[in-house]
N, C-alpha and C positions, 0 to 999 in steps of 0.2 A: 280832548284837545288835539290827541293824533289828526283824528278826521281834520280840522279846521285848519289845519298845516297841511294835511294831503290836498283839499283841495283850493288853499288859497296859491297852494303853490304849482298844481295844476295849470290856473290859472295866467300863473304872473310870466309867459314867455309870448312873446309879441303873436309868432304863428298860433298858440293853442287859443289865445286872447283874441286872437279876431274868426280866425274858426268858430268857435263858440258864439260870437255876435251872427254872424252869417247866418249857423244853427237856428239862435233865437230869433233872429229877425225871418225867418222861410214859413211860408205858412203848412206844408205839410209834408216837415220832412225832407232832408236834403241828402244826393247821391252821391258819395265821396266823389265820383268821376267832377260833379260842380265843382266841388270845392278844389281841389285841385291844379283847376283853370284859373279859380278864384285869388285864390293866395300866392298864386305861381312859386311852389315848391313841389318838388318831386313826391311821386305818390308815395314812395315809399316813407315820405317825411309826415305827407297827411297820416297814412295808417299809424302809424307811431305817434303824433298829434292827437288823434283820436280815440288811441287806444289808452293814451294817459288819463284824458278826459272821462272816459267809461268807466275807466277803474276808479275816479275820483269820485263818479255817481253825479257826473254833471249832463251826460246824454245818454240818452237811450241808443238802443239800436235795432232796426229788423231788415230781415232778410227779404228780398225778394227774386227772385230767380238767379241771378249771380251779380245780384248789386246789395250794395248795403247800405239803409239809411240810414241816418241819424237827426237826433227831436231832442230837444231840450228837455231836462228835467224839472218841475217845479222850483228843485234849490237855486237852479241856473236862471231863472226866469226872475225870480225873487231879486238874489244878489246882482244881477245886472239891475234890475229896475231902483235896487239899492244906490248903485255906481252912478246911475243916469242921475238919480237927486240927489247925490252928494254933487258933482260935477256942476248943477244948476247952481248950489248955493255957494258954490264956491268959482263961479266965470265972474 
């Protein structure tokens, strides 16, 4: 039950919650410098944003020269497609 508390509450802050949609919506992989622009919050707020999500086991991450991207993980993929059809049966 910990887990299921770590990451629904991950989740439930508006910058990690749309971060995350970004992630899953990007087809390969997204460079925090995007997101950043994206969200219009301070990078310092993204890596912190980011780094709650990684630890919740909601994105991956990998290195590439001196950027870092980040991929949705299976669970994240799931539970949004989860979110999306509850959202339909309930508009």
């Amino acid at each position: 039950m910990a887990i299921d508390l770590q990451v629904l509450s991950a989740m439930g802050n508006d910058t990690r919650y749309e971060l995350l949609r970004r992630i899953a919506n990007a087809d390969d992989g997204v460079c925090v410098c995007d997101l950043e622009a994206a969200v219009g919050v301070s990078q310092s707020a993204v890596s912190q944003a980011l780094s709650r999500l990684y630890a919740a086991g909601l994105v991956t991450r990998r290195k590439e020269g001196s950027w870092r991207y980040y991929e949705p993980t299976e669970t994240t993929v799931a539970l949004l497609e989860t979110l999306d059809n509850l959202r339909g049966t309930h508009e």
